[in-house]
N, C-alpha and C positions, 0 to 999 in steps of 0.2 A: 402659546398665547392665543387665545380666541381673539378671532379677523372678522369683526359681525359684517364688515362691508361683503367679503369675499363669500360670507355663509358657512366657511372653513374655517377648520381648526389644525394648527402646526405643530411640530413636536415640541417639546424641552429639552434637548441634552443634553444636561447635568440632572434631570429627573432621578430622583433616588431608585424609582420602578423599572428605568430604561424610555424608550422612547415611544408618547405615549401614541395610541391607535387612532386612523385616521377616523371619525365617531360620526360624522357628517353635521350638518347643519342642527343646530338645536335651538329650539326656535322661544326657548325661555330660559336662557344665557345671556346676559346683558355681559358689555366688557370688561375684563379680568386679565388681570395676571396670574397663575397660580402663584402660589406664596411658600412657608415654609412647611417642610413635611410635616408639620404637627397643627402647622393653623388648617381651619375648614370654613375656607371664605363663602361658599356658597352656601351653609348651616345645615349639610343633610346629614350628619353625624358622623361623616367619612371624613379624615385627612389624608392627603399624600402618599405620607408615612400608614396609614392605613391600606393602601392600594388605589386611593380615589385618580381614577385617571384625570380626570377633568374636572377640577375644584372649582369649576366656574360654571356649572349647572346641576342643582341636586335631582335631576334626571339620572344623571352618571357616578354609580359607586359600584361595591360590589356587593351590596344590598340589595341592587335595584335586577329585574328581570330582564335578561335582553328580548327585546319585541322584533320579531321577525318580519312585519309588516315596513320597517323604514332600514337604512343603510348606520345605525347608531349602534357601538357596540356597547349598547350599558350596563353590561356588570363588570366592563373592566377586564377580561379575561382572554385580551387580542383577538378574539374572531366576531365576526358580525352573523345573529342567527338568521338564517336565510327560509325556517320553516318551523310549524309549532312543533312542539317538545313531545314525544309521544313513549310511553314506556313502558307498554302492556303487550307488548310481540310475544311473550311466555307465559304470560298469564293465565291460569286455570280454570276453565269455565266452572269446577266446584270447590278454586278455594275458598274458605272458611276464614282466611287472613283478611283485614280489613282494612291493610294497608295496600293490598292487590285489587279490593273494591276500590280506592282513591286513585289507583293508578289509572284504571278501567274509565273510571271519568274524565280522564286526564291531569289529575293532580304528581306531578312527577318528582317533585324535589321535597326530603322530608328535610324539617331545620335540623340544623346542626350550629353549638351552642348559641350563645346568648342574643349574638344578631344576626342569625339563619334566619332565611324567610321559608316557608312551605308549610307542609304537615307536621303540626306539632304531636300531637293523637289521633289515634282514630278505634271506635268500637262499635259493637252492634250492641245495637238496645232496643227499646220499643217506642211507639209514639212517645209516651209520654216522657221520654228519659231515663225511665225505671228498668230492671231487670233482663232476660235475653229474650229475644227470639224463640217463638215455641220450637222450628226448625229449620234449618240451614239452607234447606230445597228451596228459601222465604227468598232467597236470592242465587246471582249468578252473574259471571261475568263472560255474558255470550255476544259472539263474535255475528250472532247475524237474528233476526226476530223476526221472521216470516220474509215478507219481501224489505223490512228495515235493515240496515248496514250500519257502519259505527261514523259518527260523523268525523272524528279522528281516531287515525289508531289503529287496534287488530279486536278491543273490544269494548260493551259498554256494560255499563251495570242494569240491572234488573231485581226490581223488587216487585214482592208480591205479595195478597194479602190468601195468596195460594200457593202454586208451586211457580218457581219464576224460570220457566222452561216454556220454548215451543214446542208446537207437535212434530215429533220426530229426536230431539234434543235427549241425551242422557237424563234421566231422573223425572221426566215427566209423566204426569197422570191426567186423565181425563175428568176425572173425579173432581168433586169440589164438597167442602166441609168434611177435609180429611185429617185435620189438628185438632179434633174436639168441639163441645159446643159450651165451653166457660168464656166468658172477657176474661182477657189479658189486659190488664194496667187502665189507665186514663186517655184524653184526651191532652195533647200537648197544654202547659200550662197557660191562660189567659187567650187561647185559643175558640174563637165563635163558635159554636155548634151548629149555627144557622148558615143556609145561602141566602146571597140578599135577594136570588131571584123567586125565593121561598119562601117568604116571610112569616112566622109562625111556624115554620116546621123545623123542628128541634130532632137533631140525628139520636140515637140512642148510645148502647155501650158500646166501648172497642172489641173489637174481633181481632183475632189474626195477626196484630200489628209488628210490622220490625219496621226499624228503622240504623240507617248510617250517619254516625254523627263525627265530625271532623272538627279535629281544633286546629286552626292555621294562623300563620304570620305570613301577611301579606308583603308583598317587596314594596322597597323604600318609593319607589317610584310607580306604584299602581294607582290608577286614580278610580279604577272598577273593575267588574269581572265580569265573565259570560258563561253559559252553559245551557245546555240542551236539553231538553226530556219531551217525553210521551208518554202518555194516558192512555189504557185501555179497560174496557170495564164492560161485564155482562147485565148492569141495572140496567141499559138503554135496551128496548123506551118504556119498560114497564115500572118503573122505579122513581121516576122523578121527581120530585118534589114528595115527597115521600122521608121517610125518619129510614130507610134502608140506602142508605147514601155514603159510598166510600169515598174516604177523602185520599189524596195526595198529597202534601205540602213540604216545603223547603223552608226549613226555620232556621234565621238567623239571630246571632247574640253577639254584641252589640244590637239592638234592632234600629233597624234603616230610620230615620227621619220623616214622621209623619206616620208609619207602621203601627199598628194598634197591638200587635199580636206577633211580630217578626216576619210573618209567611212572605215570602218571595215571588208565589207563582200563582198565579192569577189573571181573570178574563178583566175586559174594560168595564163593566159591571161590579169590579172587585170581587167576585165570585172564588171561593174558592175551587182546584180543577177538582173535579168531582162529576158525576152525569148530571147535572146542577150546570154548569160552566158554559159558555156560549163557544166556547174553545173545541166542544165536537165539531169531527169536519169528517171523520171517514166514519159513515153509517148509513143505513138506507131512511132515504128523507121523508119527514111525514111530521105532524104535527101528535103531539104524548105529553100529556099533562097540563096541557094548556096552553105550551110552549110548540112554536115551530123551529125544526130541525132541517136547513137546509140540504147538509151533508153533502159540499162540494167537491170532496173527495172521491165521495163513492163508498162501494167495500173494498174495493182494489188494495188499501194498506191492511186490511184485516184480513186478507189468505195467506195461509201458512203457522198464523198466529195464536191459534185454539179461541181465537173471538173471532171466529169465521161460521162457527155451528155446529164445529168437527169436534168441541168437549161435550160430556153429560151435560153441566150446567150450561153450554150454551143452545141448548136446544128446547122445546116448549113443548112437550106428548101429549099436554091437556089442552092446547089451547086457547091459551089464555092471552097467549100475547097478542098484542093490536100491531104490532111491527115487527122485522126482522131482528133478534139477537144480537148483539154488539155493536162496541165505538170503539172511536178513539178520536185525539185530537189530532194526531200528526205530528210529526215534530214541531218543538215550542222555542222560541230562544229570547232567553231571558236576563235582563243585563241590571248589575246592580250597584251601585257608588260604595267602593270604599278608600279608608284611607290610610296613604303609604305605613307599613311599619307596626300599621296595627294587627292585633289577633283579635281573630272573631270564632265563632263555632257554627258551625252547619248542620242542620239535622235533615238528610233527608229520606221520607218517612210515610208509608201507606198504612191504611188499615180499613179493615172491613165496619161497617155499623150496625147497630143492633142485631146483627144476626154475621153466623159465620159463612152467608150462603153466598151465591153468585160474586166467584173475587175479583180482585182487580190488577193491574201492574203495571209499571212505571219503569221505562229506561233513562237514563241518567247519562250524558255523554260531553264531550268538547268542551269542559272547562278550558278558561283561557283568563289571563288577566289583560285588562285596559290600561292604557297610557295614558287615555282620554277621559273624561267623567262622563259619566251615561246622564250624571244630571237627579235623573229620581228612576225606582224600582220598575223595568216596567218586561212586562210579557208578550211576545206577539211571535203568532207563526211562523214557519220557516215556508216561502214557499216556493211549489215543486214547477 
């Protein structure tokens, strides 16, 4: 019987399940008795007779994720998780599985049938949703990105609209426009071609593009998710506002409320991230294209990373550049409302513009689902 004066919950011993786990205070449980194994007095689709430990909060099924953050065991399965879920300790910096790219993010549990929550699919495509990857070197699930680390885990993903490898890393080259010089596919479907800090400047065709798209069901009890990425790119600072402009973005379906386009990751500007995005932070500072570039970072996260000077493409023999070679923003974390029990799809997904020159790439890390609602889509740094 839920005690709301006490904040505790007691057992039942005649429960069909056995007796149930002490789940702690749950703080949108109003008072109950649980009922019979087949009624589901709290209406989150779980009974009893289902395994529902606690039919007096649709927090608690075994539907729902257990959140390591509070002392509640909510899926029901007697232990309370004490730390986030991580499942890429074996994972292969060049498999080619794309269910080892979602683990690499931290997506760790695939559904299993009808009312499984996690990964329902997962495949490499290209921006647009169309066809594969021109090559597989387009990604990787590396364990470390110059002086970057994984934010949980043992690795994270990487994509690129080149080779997604540091210097030093298996399969890396220094080289850049080494896939050809054709576009590959579209621009993701109803997707801006513009930065709004660009107005009038229209990107051209896709280069290079791959992307990872995820179909998932979310747990009964998430109210939103989290996740991590970085941007790094050799347009900065000769490129700016400019039609040679790679993009990054994270597309969702269902799209977010308010969302014109689904993209997920974006500066306060709504900028998509791109050397366009107010979201650089590690570059050498100076004002390129009209625009000033603080660069509060420094270069300091770009050594080791082949946007330090150390590739062909990042270096200038004619002089042409008004600045030093590369950016990045630094890690980003980015938090998004969803709701319990639904499936969405994710696409996340780089590409080169008009041209297949100077690439770019994007790590991908610390998914986690919310108990709490974020409220509305929103991006902002992590900082060090």
């Amino acid at each position: 019987m839920r005690e709301t004066d006490a904040g505790s919950v007691s057992s039942t011993p005649d429960a069909p399940f056995g007796p149930l786990p002490d789940v702690g205070p749950l703080p949108d449980s109003g008072p109950c008795t649980p009922g019979a194994a087949t009624e589901d007095l709290d209406g989150d689709g779980w009974t009893p007779g289902d395994g529902d430990c606690l039919d007096c909060s649709p927090q608690v099924n075994p539907g729902a994720f257990d959140d390591p953050t509070n002392d509640v065991d909510e899926d029901c399965d007697g232990t309370i998780a004490t730390e986030v879920e991580t499942c890429d300790g074996s994972v292969a910096m060049a498999s080619t599985d794309p269910r080892d790219a979602a683990r690499s993010i931290g997506l760790c549990r695939f559904a299993e049938g009808a009312r499984g929550w996690g990964v329902l699919d997962a495949r490499w495509t290209r921006a647009d949703g169309t066809g594969t990857p021109a090559s597989m070197l387009q990604q990787g699930n590396v364990t470390s990105f110059g002086a970057l680390t994984p934010r949980a885990g043992r690795s994270m993903l990487a994509l690129s609209s080149g080779v997604a490898r540091a210097s030093g890393q298996p399969g890396y080259t220094s080289s850049c426009d080494w896939m050809g010089d054709d576009p590959q596919g579209g621009r993701p479907s109803g997707l801006d071609p513009e930065s709004r800090a660009c107005p009038g400047v229209r990107t051209g065709p896709v280069y290079d593009p791959i992307a990872l798209e995820l179909r998932v069901r979310a747990p009964s009890n998430a109210r939103g998710f989290r996740f991590s990425s970085s941007f790094f790119t050799y347009e900065y600072p000769d490129f700016i506002c400019s039609e040679y402009n790679d993009f990054f973005v994270v597309l969702m379906e269902p799209r977010p409320a308010g969302s014109p386009d689904g993209n997920l990751v974006f500066d306060a500007d709504g900028n998509k991230v791109s050397v366009n995005n107010s979201l650089l932070r590690a570059c050498e500072p100076g004002t390129h294209g009209g625009r000033a570039f603080a660069c509060p970072l420094g270069r300091g996260p770009l050594s080791g990373t082949s946007f330090d000077g150390s590739a062909e493409c990042g270096v200038d023999p004619f002089g042409w550049s008004d600045g030093t070679i590369g950016a990045s923003t630094g890690w980003l974390s980015t938090e998004v409302p969803v709701t319990g029990g639904a499936e969405i799809t994710l696409r996340f997904a780089i590409w080169d513009s008009s041209d297949p020159d100077l690439d770019s790439l994007a790590l991908i890390d610390g998914f986690e689902w919310l108990v709490e609602d974020p409220g509305i889509v929103a991006t902002d740094p992590v900082l060090f």
